[in-house]
C-alpha positions in Angstrom: 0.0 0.0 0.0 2.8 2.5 0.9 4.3 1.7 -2.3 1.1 2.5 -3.9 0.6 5.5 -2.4 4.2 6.7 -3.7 4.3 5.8 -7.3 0.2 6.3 -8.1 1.4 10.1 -7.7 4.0 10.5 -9.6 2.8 8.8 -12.8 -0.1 10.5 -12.5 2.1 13.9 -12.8 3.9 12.4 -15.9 0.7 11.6 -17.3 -0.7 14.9 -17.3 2.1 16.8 -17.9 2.2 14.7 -21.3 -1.3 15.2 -22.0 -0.8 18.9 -21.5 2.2 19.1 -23.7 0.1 17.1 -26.5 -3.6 19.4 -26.4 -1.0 22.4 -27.0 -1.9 23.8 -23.3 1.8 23.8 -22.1 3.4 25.3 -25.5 6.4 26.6 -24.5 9.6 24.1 -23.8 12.9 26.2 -23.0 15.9 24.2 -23.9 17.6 25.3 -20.6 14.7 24.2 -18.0 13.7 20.5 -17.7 9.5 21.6 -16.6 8.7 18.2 -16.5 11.8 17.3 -14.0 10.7 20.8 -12.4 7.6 19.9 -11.6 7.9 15.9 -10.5 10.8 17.5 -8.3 8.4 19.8 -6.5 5.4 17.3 -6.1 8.7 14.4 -4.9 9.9 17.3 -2.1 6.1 17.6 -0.8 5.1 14.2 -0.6 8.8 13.8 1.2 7.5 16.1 4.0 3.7 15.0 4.4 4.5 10.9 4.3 7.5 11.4 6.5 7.0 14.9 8.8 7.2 14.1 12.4 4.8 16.5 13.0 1.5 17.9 10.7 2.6 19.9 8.4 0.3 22.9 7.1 0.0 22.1 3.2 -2.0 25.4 2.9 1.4 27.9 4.2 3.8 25.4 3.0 2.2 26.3 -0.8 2.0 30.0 -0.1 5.5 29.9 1.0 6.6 28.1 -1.5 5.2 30.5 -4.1 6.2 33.8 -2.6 9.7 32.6 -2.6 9.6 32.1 -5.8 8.4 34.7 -7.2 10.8 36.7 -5.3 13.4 35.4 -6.8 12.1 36.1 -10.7 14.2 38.7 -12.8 11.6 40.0 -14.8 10.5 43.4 -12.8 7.4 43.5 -15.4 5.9 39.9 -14.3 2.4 40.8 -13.6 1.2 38.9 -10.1 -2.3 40.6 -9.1 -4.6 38.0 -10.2 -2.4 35.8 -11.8 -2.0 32.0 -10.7 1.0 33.4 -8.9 -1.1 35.9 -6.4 -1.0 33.9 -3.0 -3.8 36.7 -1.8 -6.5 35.4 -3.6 -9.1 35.0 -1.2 -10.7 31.9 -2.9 -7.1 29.9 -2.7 -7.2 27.3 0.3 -4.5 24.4 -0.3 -6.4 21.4 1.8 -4.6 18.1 -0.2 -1.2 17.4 -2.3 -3.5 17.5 -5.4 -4.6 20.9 -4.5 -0.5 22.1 -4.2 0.0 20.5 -6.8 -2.0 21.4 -9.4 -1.8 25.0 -8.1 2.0 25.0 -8.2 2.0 23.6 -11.8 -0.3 26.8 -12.8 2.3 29.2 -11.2 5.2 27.4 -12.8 3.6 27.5 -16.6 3.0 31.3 -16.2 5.9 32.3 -15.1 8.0 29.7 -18.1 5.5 31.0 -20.4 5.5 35.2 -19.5 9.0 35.4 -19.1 11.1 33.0 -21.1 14.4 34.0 -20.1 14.0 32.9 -16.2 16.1 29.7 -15.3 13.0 27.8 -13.9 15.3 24.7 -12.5 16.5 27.8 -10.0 13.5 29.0 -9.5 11.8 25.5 -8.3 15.0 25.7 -6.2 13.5 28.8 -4.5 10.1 27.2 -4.1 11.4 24.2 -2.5 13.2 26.6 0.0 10.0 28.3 1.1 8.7 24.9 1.3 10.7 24.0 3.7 11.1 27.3 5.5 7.7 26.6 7.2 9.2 23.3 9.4 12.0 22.7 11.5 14.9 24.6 11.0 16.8 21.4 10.2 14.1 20.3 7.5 15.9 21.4 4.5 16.4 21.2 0.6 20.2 20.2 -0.7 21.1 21.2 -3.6 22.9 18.4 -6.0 26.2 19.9 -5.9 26.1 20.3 -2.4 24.8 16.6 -2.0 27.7 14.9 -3.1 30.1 16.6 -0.3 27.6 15.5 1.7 27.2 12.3 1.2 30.8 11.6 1.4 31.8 13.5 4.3 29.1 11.1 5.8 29.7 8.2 4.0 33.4 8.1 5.3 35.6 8.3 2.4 36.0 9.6 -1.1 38.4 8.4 -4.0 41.8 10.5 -4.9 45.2 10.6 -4.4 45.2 11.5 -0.8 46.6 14.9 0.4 45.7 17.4 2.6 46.1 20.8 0.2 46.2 24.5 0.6 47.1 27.2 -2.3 49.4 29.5 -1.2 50.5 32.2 -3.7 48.7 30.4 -6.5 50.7 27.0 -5.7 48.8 24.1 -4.5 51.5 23.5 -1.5 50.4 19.9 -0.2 49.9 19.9 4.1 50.3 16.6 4.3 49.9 12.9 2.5 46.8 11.0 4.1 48.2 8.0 5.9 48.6 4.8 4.1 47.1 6.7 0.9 48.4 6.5 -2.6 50.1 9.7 -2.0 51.9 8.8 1.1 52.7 5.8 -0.4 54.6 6.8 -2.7 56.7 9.5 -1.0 55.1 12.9 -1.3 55.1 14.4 1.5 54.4 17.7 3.3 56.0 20.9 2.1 56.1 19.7 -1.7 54.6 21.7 -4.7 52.3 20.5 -7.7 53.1 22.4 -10.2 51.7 20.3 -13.3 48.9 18.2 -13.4 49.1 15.9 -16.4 51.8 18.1 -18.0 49.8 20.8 -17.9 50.4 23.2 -15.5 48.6 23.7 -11.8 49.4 26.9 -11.0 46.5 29.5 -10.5 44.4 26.5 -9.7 41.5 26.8 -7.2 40.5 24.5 -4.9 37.4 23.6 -6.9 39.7 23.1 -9.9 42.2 20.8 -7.7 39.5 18.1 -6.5 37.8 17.9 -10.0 42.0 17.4 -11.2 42.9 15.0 -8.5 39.8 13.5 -7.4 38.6 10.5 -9.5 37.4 6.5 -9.8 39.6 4.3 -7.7 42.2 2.3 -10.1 42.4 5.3 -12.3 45.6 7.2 -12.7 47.1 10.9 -12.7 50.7 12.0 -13.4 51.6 15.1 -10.9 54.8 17.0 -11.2 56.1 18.2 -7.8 58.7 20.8 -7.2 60.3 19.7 -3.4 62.0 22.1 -1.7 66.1 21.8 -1.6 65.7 19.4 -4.2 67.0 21.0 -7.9 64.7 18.9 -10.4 60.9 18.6 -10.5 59.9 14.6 -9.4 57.2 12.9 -11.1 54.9 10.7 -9.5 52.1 8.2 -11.3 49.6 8.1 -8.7 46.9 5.6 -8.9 43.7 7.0 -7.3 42.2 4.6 -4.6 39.6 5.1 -1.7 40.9 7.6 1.0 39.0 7.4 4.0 37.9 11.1 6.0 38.6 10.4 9.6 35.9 11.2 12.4 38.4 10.6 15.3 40.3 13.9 15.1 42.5 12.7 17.7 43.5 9.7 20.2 46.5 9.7 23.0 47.1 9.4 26.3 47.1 12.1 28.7 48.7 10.3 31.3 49.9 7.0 32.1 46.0 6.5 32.8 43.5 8.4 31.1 43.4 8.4 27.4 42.0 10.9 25.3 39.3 10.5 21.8 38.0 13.3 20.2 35.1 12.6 17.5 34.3 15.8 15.1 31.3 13.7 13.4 29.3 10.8 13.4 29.9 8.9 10.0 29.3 5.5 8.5 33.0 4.7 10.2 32.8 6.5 13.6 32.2 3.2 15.7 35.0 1.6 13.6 37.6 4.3 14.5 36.2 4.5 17.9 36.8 1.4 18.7 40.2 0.9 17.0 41.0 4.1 18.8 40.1 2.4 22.3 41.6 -0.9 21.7 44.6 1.0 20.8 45.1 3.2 23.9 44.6 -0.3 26.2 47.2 -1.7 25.1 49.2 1.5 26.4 47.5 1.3 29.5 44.3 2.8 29.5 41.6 2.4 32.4 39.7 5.5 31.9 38.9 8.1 29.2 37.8 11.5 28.0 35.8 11.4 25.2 35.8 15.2 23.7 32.2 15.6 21.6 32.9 19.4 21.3 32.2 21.3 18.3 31.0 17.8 17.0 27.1 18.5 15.3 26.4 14.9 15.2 25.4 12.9 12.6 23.8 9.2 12.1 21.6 8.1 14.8 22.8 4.5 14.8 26.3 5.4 15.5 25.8 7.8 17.9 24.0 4.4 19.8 26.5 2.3 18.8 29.0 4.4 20.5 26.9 4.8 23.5 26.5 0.7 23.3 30.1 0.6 24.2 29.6 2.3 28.5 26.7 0.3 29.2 25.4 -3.6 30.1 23.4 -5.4 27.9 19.9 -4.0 28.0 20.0 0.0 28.9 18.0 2.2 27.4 20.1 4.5 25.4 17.5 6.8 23.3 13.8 6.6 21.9 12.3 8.2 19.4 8.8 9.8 18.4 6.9 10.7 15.9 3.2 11.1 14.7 4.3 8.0 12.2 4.8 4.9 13.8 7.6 3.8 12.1 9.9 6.4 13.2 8.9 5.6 16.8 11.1 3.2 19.0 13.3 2.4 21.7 16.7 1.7 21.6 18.8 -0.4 24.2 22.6 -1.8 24.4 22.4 -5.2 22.7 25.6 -6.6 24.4 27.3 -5.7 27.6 30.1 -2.3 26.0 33.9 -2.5 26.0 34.0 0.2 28.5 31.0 -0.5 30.6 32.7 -0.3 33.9 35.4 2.1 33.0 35.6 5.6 34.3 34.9 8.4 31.5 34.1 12.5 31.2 32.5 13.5 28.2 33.6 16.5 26.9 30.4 18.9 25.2 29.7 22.4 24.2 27.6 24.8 22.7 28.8 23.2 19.2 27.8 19.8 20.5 24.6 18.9 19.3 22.2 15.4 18.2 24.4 12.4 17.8 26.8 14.2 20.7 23.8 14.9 23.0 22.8 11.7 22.6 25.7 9.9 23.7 26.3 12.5 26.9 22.5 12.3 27.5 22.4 8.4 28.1 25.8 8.9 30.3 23.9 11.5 32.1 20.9 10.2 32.9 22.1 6.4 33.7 24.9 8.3 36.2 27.7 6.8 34.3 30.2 9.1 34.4 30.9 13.0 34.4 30.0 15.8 31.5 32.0 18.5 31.7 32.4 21.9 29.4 29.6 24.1 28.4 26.0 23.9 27.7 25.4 22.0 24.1 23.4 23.1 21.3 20.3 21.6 21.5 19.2 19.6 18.5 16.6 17.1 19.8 15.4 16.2 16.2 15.9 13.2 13.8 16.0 13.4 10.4 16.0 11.4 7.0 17.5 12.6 4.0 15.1 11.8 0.3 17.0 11.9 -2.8 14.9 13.8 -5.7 14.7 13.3 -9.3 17.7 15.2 -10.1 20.1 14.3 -7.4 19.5 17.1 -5.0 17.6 15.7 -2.1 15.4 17.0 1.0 16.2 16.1 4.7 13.2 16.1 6.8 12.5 15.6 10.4 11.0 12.7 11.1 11.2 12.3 15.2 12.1 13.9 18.0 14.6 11.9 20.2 14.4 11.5 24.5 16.9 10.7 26.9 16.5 7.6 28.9 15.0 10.1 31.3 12.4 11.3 29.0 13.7 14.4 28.3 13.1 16.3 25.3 16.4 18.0 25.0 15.6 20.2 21.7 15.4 24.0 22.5 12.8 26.3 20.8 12.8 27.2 17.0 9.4 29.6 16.5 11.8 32.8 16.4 13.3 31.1 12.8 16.1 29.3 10.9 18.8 32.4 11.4 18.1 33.2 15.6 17.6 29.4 16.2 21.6 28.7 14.6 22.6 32.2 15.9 21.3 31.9 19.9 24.7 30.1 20.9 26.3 33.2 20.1 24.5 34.6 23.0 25.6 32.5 25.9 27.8 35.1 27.1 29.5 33.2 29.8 29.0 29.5 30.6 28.5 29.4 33.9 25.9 32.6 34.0 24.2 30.9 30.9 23.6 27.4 32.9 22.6 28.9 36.1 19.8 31.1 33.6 19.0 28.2 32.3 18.4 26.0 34.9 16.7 28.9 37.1 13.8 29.6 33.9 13.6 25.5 33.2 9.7 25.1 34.1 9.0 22.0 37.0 7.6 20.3 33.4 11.4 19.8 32.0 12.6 18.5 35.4 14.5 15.1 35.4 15.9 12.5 37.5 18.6 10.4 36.8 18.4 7.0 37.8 20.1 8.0 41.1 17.9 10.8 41.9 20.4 14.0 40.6 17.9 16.7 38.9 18.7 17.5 34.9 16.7 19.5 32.8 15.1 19.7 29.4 14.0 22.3 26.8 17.5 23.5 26.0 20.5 21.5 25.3 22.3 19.1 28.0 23.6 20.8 31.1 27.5 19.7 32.0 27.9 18.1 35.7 31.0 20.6 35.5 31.0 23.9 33.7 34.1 25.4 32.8 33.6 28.6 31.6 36.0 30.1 28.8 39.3 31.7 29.8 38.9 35.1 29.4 42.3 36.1 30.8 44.4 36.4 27.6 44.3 38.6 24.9 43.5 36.6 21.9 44.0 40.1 19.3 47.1 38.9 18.3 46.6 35.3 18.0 43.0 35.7 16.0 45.2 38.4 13.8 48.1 35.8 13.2 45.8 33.3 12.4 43.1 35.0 10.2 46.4 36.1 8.0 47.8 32.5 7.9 50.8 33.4 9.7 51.8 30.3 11.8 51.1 28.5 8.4 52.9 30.1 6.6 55.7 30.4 9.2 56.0 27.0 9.3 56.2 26.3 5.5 59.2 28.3 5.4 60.8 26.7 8.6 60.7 23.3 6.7 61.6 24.9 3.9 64.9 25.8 5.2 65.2 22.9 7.9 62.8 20.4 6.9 65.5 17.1 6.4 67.5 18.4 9.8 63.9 18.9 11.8 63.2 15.4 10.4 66.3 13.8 11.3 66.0 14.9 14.8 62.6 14.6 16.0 60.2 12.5 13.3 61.0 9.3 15.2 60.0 10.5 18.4 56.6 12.6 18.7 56.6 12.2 22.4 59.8 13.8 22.9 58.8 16.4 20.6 56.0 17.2 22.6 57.3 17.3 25.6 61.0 19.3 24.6 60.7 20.9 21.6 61.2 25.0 22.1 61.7 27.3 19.6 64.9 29.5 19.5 65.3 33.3 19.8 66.2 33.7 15.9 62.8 32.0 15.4 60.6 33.5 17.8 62.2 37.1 16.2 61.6 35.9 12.9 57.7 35.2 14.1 57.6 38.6 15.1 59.2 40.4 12.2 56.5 38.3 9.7 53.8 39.6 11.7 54.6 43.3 11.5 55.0 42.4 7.8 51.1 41.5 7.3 49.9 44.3 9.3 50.8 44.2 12.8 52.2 47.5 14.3 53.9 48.2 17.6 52.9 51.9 18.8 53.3 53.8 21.9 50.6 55.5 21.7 47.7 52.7 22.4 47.2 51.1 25.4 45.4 48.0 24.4 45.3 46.5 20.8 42.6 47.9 18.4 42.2 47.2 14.8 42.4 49.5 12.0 41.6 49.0 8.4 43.9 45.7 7.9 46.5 46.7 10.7 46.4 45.2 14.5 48.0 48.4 16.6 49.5 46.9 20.3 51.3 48.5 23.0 54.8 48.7 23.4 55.7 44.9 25.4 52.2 43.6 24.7 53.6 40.9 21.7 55.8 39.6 24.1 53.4 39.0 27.0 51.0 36.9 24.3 53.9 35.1 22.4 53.3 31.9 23.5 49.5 31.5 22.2 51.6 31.9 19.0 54.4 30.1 19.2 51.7 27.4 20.5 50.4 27.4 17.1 53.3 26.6 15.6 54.3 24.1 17.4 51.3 22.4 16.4 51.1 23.5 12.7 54.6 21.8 12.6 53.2 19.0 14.2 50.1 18.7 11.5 53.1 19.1 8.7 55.4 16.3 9.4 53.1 14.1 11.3 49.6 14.4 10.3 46.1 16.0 11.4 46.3 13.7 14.4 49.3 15.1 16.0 47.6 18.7 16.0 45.4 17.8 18.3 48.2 17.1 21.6 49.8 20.3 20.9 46.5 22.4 21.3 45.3 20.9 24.1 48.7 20.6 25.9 48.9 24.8 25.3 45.7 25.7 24.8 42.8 23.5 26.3 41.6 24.9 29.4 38.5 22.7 30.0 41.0 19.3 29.3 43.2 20.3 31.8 39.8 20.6 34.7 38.3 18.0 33.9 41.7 15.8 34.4 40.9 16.9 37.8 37.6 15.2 38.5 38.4 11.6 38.1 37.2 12.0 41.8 33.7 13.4 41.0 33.4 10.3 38.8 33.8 8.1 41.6 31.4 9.5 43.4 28.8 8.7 40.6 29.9 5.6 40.9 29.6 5.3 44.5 26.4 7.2 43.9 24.7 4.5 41.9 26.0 1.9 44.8 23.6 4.3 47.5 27.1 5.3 48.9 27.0 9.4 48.2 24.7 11.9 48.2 23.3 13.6 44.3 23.2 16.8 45.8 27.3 16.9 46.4 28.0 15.9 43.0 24.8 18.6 41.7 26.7 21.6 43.4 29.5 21.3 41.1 27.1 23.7 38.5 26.7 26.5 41.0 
């Protein structure tokens, strides 16, 4: 029947607009719009939303929006709309059924193809799928097909190419470095080196657009590059055989101490749980009994990993997360199917106001089962589910089609009626993290009030609230460091260092990242050198400021001021150097080693953790591990 219900539609749009194109009533057929691929793709993008909506969706405002939109975006200024099919005001026009929308929709298209024939009406479906979808969720969207592929892969876990991180610097695509274990690496290129010719034809001026449709291709096909290495006289040619190259979710995994191991996951992907677990099996074997798992900054991504991963801290049989919806297919529970790898190890999750779905889920189920500690600011607050629909033409719709609980039964999305731009925007207005979660938590009503199992109180309506906040560290300066790093500096500083000492720097310290961690300083030439590059791209030293201001492109600072901030920056380049002859995972100890305030507190709680634990064996007291907020 459901199948039914889907196809009987659609042929019955094909149908007509056949029989409309034969009676002569749709004359006009522009050679650069597809109407008939217009139209199915509008009907497809509707049906989308009312078979698979979480909620009822008002077919009557989603038409009106959709037409509004559209005609907003037509070029022609002399388009008539006062009684026209494309005049929404009509008193008589009352959208109560698909058909209705529909047929309605195809009237509005037809006048504008056929009053002004030099619109691009595949861009202007486009527009009316937007206002479509403007009247849901603010996560209900339309993807365009260009824009699908990146997605798709970025979720999907891998992509086919040659395998190197890039960037164009002074119209040179200057590799950062070779993926691991990639065709690239494979063969010796490696980070510092310059393609110059692509094919024997050359690379330079390229864009990044131009470099992935270059380099980028089916696995088992080939590409000759031409790379100019620096120190080295002759251009080297490489015949690099393009293969799949997978796009890591675990940023980063090490051990903070002889202890406590660290995994940091940007994204929930087809291959999360796999790297997860690689990552944890890994850090065992160097002697890991407890772990932070950092979920900051991570948006989420599939449901089922973001339960798999969960899986992995609790017995067989937990609840982890349900879902519900108006449709009862996209309502369930979920629980642990098997007893986790880490169910009875100690772990802090790791969450802020960039954390959101997949990540809330995962610190939600350790929250409310008491499991272990979350610690950092308040998360975003993305308590909806969705399913992406491919249409006719590639692009596809995502639409929400649940909301998702806690095990506590808390709803953890926050409010959306103020629109698409506020709803993304209001994490910009947490001014502090603390002040924010005591705001919070004093304007939650009784209604989003929660227990954990244990009896500690959390709340709903807004995001999860951390066991622990840690507010941001507001004590430094950061002009000089934003400045540095908006104008590439510690990049660029770097690229020259191994430029000049790349095989010595090697020689020393690529065997040995630990000792590199924990010994390598910059000298004073170097340090000067950082300083004299800065004033270069704009930075100037005045004695007549007393705090650093911008002007036009130029940072102004106070006589002594560089000095007292030099170490955010040299920091940086530590790490960049890391990233260069290592790899994106070796970034990641650097920064938090300098820079990572919250790591560094929450390596102080394994205490507050016990006394979870001791918690759930009625041996503490909720409210001494509750004050830890205020």
């Amino acid at each position: 029947m459901q199948l039914k219900k889907i196809l009987y539609p659609n042929l019955l749009i094909l149908l007509t607009l056949a029989a409309l194109r034969l009676t002569g009533i749709d004359p006009v057929i522009h050679s650069d719009n597809d109407d008939t691929k217009n139209l199915t793709k509008y009907h497809q993008a509707q049906r989308s939303i009312v078979a698979n909506y979480f909620g009822e969706p008002d077919l009557n405002k989603m038409y009106k929006r959709s037409i509004i939109r559209m005609v907003q975006a037509v070029k022609d200024s002399t388009l008539k709309i006062d009684g026209t099919p494309v005049d929404t005001t009509f008193s008589g026009l009352e959208i109560n059924s698909i058909r209705d929308s529909f047929t309605n929709f195809e009237k509005a298209y037809l006048y504008i193809a056929n009053n002004s024939p030099d619109e691009n009406m595949n861009k202007l479906t486009d527009e009316a799928i937007r206002g479509m979808f403007s009247t849901l969720d603010p996560h209900s969207i339309y993807i365009e097909p260009e824009d699908n592929e990146q997605i798709q892969e970025n979720f999907a876990g891998k992509f086919q190419g040659i395998g190197v991180q890039f960037q164009i610097i002074e119209d040179t695509i200057t590799v950062v470095s070779a993926i691991s274990g990639g065709p690239s690496d494979q063969l010796g290129i490696r980070s510092g080196d310059r393609i110059i010719k692509i094919e024997d034809s050359t690379a330079v001026g390229f864009t990044n657009e131009m470099v992935l449709r270059k380099l980028r291709g089916e696995k088992g096909s080939k590409v000759k590059v031409t790379v100019k290495r620096p120190n080295v006289e002759d251009p080297i040619n490489f015949n690099i055989t393009r293969d799949d190259i997978p796009l890591y979710t675990v940023d980063a995994s090490y051990m903070l101490d002889d202890e406590a191991g660290y995994i940091k996951i940007n994204r929930f992907a087809a291959t999360t749980h796999d790297e997860f677990m690689q990552a944890v099996e890994d850090l065992k074997e160097k002697g890991m009994t407890k772990l932070v798992l950092d979920l900051r900054d991570n948006p989420g991504g599939y449901l089922s990993q973001a339960i798999a991963i969960a899986e992995e801290f609790f017995p067989r049989g937990t609840e982890l997360v349900s879902t519900k919806s108006k449709h009862d297919r996209f309502t369930q529970k979920y629980f642990s199917r098997r007893d986790g790898a880490f169910k009875d190890k100690p772990v802090i999750i790791l969450v802020n106001e960039g954390s959101a779905s997949a990540s809330e889920i995962v610190s939600g189920a350790i929250q409310d089962h008491d499991r272990g500690l979350i610690v950092g600011k308040r998360s975003f607050g993305k308590g909806l589910v969705q399913q992406q629909y491919e249409l006719v033409d590639e692009s596809s719709v995502r639409v929400t089609i649940s909301r998702y609980y806690t095990p506590s039964g808390r709803l953890i999305q926050k409010p959306f009626v103020e629109g698409g731009e506020q709803y993304a925007y209001e994490i910009y207005r947490r001014d502090n993290a603390m002040s924010d979660a005591v705001e919070f938590i004093e304007h939650v009503p009784d209604s989003l009030k929660y227990s954990t199992d244990n009896g500690r109180t959390v709340y709903g309506g807004g995001g999860i609230v951390p066991d622990y906040i840690v507010p941001d560290d507001t004590t430094t300066s950061a002009y000089v460091f934003n400045f540095a790093i908006r104008n590439q500096v510690s990049f660029d500083f770097v690229r020259s260092f191994l430029d000049e000492n790349g095989e010595t720097f090697r020689a020393e310290w690529k065997d040995d990242f630990e000792r590199y961690r924990k010994d390598f300083e910059w000298d004073e030439k170097t340090e000067a050198g950082l300083k004299d590059l800065l004033i270069s791209r704009g930075m100037v030293v005045s004695d007549t400021v007393d705090s650093p201001s911008f002007a036009n492109d130029s940072l102004y600072v106070p006589a002594g001021h560089y000095e007292e901030v030099a170490w955010l920056l040299e920091g940086r380049m530590k790490a960049e150097l890391a990233r260069q002859v290592w790899g994106q995972k070796y970034f990641y100890p650097i920064v938090n080693d300098v820079f990572d305030k919250t790591l560094k507190e929450a390596v102080t709680l394994w205490d507050a953790v016990a006394r979870l634990e001791a918690l759930a064996n009625g041996k503490a007291d909720a409210f001494s591990i509750e004050q830890s907020r205020n």
